[in-house]
C-alpha positions as CSV (number, residue, x, y, z in Angstrom):
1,X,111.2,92.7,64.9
2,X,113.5,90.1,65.0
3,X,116.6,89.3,62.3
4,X,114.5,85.9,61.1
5,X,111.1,88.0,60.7
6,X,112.8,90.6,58.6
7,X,114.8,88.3,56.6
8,X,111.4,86.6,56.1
9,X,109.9,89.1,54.7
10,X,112.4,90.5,52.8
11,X,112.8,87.2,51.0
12,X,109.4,87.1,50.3
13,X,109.6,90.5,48.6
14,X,112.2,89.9,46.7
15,X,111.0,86.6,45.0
16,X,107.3,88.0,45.0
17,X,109.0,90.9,42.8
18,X,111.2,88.2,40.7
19,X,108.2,86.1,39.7
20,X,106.5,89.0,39.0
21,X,108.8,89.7,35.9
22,X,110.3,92.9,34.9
23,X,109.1,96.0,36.4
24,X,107.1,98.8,34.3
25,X,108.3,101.9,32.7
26,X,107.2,104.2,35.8
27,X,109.2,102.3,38.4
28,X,112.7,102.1,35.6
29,X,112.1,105.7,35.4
30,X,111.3,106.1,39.0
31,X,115.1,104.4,39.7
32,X,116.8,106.3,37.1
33,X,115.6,109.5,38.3
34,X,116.7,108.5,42.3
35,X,119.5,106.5,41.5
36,X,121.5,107.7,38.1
37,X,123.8,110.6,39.7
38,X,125.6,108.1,41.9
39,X,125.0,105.1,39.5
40,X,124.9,106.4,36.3
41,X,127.2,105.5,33.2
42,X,129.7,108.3,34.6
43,X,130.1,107.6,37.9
44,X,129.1,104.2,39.5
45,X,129.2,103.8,43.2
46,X,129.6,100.6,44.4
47,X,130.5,99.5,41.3
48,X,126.5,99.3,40.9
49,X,125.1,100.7,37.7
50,X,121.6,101.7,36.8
51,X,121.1,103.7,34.1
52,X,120.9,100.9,31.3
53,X,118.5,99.5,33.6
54,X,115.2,99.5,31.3
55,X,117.5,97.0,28.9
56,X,119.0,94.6,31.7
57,X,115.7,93.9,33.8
58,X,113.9,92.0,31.7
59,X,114.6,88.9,33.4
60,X,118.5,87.8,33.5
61,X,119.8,90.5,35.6
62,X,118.1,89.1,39.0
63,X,121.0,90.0,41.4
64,X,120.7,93.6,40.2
65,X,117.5,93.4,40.7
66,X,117.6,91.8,44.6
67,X,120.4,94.3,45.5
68,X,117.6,97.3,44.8
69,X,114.7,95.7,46.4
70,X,117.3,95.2,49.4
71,X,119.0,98.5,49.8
72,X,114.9,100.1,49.1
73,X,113.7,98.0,52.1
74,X,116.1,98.5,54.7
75,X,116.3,101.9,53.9
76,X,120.0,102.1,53.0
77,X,119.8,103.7,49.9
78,X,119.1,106.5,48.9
79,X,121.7,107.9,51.3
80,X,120.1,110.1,53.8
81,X,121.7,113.4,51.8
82,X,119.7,112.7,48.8
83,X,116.5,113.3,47.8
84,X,114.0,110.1,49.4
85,X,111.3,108.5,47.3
86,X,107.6,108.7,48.8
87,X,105.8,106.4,50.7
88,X,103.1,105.9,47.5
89,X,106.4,105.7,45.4
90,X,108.9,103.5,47.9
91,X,106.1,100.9,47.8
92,X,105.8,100.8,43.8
93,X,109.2,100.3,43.8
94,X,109.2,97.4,45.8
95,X,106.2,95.5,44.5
């Protein structure tokens, strides 16, 4: 797949998601339970935090929310070493 086609579609995905508007409890809960260890009110890697994340998304915090569908899609995060969210789940995520 070429740079342009995955670029494509990973614009589309993330403005499908931002027009959308702000995601559902399961999915906040879904990212707090991957993501809170390493970006949690204690310890914040990256200097990325989620785990005020069912206050912030309702709208006005659309970087955070382009930086997760990002790192979800190319498959950078979670990091390898951590537990991995399901196909069924990865997907929920995303849309």
């Amino acid at each position: 797949m070429s740079r342009f086609s995955l670029g494509f579609i990973l614009a589309f995905l993330i403005f499908a998601t931002i027009a959308k508007g702000a995601p559902g409890e399961q999915v906040v809960s879904q990212l707090q339970k991957l993501c809170a260890d390493c970006h949690g009110a204690k310890k914040q890697k990256g200097k990325f935090a989620l785990h005020d994340i069912g206050a912030k998304m309702a709208g006005a915090d659309i970087e955070r929310r382009e930086k997760i569908l990002e790192m979800l899609s190319i498959g950078d995060m979670p990091p390898e070493d951590e537990p991995q969210p399901g196909v069924e789940e990865k997907k929920e995520i995303i849309q």
